[in-house]
N, C-alpha and C positions, 0 to 999 in steps of 0.2 A: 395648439392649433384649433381654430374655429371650422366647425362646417357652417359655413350660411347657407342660405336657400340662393337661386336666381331662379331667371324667370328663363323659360326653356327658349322661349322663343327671341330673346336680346341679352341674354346675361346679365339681365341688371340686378339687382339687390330688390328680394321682395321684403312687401311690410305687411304686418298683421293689420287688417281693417279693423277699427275700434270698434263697430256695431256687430262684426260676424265672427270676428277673431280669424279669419281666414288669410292664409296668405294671398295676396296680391298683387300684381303687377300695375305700373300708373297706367304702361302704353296696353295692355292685353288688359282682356278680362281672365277669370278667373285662369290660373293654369299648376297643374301638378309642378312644385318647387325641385331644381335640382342641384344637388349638395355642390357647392364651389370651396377653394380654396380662400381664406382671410388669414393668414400668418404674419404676426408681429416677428418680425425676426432683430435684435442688438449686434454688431457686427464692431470688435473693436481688435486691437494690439496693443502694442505699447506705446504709442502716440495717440491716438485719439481711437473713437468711436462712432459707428452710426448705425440711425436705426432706419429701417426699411421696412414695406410693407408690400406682401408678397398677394395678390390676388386672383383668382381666377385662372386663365391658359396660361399666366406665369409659374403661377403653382402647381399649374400639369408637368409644364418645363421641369421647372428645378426637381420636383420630386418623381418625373418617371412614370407616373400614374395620375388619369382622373381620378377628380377627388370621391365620385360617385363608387369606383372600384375600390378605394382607399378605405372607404367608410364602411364597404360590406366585407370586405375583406378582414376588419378590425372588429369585424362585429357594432360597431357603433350604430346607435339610435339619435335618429333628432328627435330635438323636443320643442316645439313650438309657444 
């Protein structure tokens, strides 16, 4: 399970700006990143398989928990 960053204010996926190394948003300027869900999940029986990709308020869904409480709760640290 990945924590990514978003952006607080649209949920979108932030990127490190090549000159500041800072995260940031395309639509906002700068803003504090908050941890979201990214889950590769494989999904098979005995006929076939499929793989899915679980993100964001899906990932609150399936797991019961923001991913921000998820992440302090586990002790986990991001690393940028």
């Amino acid at each position: 399970m990945n924590g990514d960053s978003a952006c607080p204010n649209c949920v979108n996926q932030m990127h490190k700006d090549p000159t500041s190394g800072e995260l940031v948003c395309q639509k906002h300027s700068n803003q504090i990143p908050t941890p979201w869900y990214k889950v590769n999940l494989v999904m098979e029986d005995e006929t076939n398989e499929i793989t899915a990709l679980v993100i964001g308020k899906c990932g609150e869904k399936l797991f019961g928990v923001p991913c921000k409480d998820w992440w302090i709760n586990n002790n986990c640290q991001m690393s940028f």
